[in-house]
N, C-alpha and C positions, 0 to 999 in steps of 0.2 A: 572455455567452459561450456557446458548444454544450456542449452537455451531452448526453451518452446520458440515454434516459429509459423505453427499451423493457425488457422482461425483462432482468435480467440474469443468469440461468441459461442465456439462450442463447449467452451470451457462452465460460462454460465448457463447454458442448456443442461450442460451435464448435474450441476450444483443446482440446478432447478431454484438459481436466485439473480439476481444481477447485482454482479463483482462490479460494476464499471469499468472495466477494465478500455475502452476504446474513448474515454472522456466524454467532450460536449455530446457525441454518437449515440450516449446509452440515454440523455435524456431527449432526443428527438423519437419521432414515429419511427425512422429508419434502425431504429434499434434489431436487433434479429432473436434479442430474446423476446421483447412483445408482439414480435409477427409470428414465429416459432415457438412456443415454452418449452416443448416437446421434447425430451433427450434426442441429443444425435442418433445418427443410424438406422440401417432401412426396413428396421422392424414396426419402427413406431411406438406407438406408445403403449407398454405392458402394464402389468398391474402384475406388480411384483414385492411380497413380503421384503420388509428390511428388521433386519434383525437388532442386537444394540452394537454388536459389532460393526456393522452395517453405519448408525446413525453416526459412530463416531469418527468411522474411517471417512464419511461425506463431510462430516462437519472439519474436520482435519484436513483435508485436499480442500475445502471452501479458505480457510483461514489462510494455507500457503498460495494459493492460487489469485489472493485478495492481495496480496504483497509480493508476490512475483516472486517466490524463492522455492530455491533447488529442494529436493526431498534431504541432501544430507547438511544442508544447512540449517532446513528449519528443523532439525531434528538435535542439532545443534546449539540452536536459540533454545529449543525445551531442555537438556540439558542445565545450561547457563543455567536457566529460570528458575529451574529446581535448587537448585545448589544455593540462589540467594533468600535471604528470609522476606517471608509476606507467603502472601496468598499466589504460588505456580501460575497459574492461568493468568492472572493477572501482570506479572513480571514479566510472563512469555508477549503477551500483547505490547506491553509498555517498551520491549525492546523491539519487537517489529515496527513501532511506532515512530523511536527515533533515530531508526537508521537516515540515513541522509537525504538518500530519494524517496523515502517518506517525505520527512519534515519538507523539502521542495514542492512534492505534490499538494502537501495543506496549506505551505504559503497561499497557494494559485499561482506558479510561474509555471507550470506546466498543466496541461489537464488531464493529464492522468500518470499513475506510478512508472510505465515503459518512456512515457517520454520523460519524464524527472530521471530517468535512469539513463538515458541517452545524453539529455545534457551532463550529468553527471561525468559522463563515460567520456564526454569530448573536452574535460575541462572547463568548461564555463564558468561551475563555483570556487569558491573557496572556503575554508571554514578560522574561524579568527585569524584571518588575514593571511593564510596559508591555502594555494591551490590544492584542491584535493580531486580527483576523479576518482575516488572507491565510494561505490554505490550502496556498499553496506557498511560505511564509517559511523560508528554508533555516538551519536551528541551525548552531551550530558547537560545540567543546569548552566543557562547562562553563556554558551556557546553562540555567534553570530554564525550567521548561514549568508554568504549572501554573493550575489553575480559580479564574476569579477570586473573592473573598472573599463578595461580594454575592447569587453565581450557588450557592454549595456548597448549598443549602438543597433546589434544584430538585428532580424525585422522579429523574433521568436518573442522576445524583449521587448522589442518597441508595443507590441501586441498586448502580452503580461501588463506595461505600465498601465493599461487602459481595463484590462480584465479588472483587476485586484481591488478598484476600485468599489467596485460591487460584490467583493468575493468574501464571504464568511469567515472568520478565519478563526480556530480553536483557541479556547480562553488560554491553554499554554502556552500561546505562541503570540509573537508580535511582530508585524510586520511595518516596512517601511516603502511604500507605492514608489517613491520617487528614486529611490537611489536601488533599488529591488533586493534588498536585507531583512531580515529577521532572525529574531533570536528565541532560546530557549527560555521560556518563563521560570518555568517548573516542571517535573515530570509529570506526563498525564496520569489520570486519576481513571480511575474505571467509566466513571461517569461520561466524563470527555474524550471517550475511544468508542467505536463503531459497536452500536450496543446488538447488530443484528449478528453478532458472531458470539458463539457459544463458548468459550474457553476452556468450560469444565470437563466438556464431553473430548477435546484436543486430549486433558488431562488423563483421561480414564482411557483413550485408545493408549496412550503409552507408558499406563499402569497395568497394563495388564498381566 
């Protein structure tokens, strides 16, 4: 499958926001969006009209770019989304949400969504009690997530045990430090989803 594999600080230069995408990285100095904001490329910085077309298609490549999926995937999640009842933009979030290497990235056993996809991708978890490696297995209520028995020992793990201790973890979700598990609470609510991402404007580039 494609995969971006270039910088991806240019990624957030481009979105003129920061995706986190590199983990603990983006909150140091070392960051390359706060030494650079600048869009890539050797023109520098223009000053260039964005139209609505314009705001929706940024804010659309911000939101797949923030969860690491393909153009006809996430195009495929808005489908879904549409088709089930509630509010679209909402549904659409909520299932980006609980794809797997999500839900690993908010435990804290990874610090960012490429490496929750990497572990993913090697086998490491399991989901109720069943080994899974697909990185886009969508939980639902009530679902445990957790590192399987054999793998807890590795030093990636040993590391996490010590993170998570101190790590935020969303009111959907519940986690357990010692045995590195967590479950589905509930599904997230708008509220407890990344409120810097627009939804609406996703909505309206593929109502057009």
């Amino acid at each position: 499958m494609a995969r971006y594999t270039e910088s991806v600080c240019r990624l957030c230069r481009r979105e003129g926001a920061k995706l986190f995408l590199k983990g603990t990285r983006c909150y140091t100095k070392k960051c390359a969006f706060e030494r650079r904001p600048s869009p890539p490329g050797q023109h520098g910085v223009r000053r260039r009209k964005v139209g609505e077309y314009g705001l929706q298609l940024r804010e659309k490549q911000k939101v797949r770019r923030t969860y690491g999926v393909l153009e006809r995937q996430f195009r495929n999640y808005f489908v879904d989304a549409e088709n089930r009842p509630g509010v679209t933009g909402e549904s659409l979030l909520r299932s980006l949400e609980l794809r797997l290497d999500n839900v690993v990235y908010r435990m804290g056993i990874a610090s960012s969504r490429a490496q929750a996809r990497q572990f993913v991708g090697h086998g490491h978890f399991s989901v109720n009690g069943r080994p899974t490696n697909v990185s886009s297995f969508q939980l639902k209520q009530g679902d445990r997530v957790e590192v399987r028995e054999s793998h807890r020992g590795r030093e990636p793990f040993k590391i996490a045990k010590e993170t998570l201790r101190s790590h935020q973890t969303p009111e959907w979700l519940t986690v357990d430090a010692t045995s590195l598990s967590g479950a589905i609470v509930a599904p997230p609510t708008r509220d407890q989803m990344p409120l810097d991402l627009n939804e609406q404007l996703v909505v309206e580039y593929y109502s057009r």
